[in-house]
N, C-alpha and C positions, 0 to 999 in steps of 0.2 A: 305354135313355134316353140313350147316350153317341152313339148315330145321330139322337135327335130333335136334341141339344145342337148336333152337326155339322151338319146341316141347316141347322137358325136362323142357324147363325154365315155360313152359305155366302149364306143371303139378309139376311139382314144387311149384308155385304161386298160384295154382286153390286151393278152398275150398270146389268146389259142386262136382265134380266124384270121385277123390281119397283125401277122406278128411284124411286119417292117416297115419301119415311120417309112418309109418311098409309097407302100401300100396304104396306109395313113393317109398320105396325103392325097393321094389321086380319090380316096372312098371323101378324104372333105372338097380337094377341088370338084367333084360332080355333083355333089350334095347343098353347093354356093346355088344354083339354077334352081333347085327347089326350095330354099328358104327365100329365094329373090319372086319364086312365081307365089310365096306363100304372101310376102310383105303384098305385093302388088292389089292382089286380091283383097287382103284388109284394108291397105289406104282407098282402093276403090268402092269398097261398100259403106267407110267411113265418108267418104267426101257426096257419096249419093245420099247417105241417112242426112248429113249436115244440110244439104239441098233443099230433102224433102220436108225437114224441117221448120227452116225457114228461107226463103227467095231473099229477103230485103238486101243484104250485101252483092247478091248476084245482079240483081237488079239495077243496084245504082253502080256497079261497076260497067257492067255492059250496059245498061241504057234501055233493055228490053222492058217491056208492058208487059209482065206475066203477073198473076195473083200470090202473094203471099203462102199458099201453101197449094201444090201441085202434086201427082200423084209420084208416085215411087218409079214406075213404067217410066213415066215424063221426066223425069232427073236421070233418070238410066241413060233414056235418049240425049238428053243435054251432056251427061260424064262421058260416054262411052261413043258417041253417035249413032247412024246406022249401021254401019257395016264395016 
């Protein structure tokens, strides 16, 4: 995310490719979708590691009988489902 940050800031600042804040703004409105599918992806492999870590909060929240520590595939399935 600290390379999308840099980017923005470089066409932000630049006066020779996108010289008119209206062009400015259309290169950061389209550029919102891929910081938004960037964050998605880190909260998703953070809440999977947190998983595979440890079950015990997951557990007694839902009520399930699963073991303390499950495979990373098996937290994928629980975060993400099948399909």
């Amino acid at each position: 995310m600290d390379i999308d940050a840099t980017f923005l800031t470089k066409i932000e600042k630049t006066r020779q490719v996108v010289k008119s804040v209206d062009e400015k703004r259309e290169v950061f409105g389209a550029y919102v979708f891929k910081i938004c599918v960037n964050w998605e992806i880190l909260v998703e492999a953070l809440l999977i590691d947190c998983l595979n870590k440890d079950t015990t909060r997951y557990r007694g929240w839902t009520g399930f009988k699963i073991s303390k520590n499950i495979t990373r595939d098996t937290c994928k399935a629980i975060i993400l489902g099948t399909g």
